[in-house]
C-alpha positions as CSV (number, residue, x, y, z in Angstrom):
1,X,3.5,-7.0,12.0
2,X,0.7,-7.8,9.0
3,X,-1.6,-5.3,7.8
4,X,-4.0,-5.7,5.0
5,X,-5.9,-2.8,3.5
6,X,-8.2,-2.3,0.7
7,X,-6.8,0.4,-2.0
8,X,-8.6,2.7,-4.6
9,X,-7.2,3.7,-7.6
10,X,-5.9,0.1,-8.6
11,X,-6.4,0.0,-12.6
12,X,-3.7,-2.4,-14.0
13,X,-0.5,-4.0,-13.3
14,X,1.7,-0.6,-13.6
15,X,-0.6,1.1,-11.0
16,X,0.4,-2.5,-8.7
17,X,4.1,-2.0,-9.2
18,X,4.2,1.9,-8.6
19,X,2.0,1.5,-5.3
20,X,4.3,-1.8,-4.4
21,X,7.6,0.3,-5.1
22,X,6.1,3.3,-3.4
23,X,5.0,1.2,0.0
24,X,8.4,-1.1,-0.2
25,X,10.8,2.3,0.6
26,X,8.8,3.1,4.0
27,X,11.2,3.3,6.6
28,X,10.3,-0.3,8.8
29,X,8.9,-2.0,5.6
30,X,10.0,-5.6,5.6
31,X,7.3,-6.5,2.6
32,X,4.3,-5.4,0.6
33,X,2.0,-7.4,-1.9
34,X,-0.3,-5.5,-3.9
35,X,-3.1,-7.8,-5.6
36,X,-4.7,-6.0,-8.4
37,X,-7.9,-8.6,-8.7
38,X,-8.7,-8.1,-5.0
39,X,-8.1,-4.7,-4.7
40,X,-6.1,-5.0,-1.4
41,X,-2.2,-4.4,0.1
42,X,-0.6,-6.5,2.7
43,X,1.7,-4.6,4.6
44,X,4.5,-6.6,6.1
45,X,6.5,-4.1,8.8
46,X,8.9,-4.2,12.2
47,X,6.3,-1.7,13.6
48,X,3.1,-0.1,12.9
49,X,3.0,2.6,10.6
50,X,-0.2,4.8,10.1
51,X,-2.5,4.6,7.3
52,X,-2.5,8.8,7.0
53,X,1.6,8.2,6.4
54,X,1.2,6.0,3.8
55,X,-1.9,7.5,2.1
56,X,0.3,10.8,2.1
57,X,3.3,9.2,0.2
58,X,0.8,7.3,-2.2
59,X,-0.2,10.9,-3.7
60,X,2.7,11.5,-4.9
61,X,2.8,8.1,-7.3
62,X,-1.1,8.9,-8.3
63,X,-4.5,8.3,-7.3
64,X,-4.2,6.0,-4.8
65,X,-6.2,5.5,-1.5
66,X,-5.4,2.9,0.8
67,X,-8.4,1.8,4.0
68,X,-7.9,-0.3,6.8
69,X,-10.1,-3.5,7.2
70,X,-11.8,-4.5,9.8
């Protein structure tokens, strides 16, 4: 399954690789890209897994707000 979301809080390549580390230990993760000049994640998992789960881990690596696309 392929997700892609916008996210808030992107500044620079650290805030990339915390939100990528963060996202990649999710139980049923398979992959995540984070792309700082777009401002979006693409979610890469064996099932779906809700926005509100993965906006609640993202507060504990900082400032970080990820919104589905439509």
């Amino acid at each position: 399954m392929e997700k892609t979301f916008s996210v808030s809080g992107l500044h620079c390549n650290a805030c990339v690789n915390r939100v990528q580390k963060a996202l990649s230990g999710m139980a049923g993760v398979e992959q995540v890209q984070v792309d700082l000049a777009s401002a979006t994640v693409k979610i890469y998992s064996v099932e779906e897994i809700s926005t509100d789960a993965m906006n609640a881990l993202l507060e504990d690596f900082g400032d970080y707000r990820l919104h589905e696309k439509t």
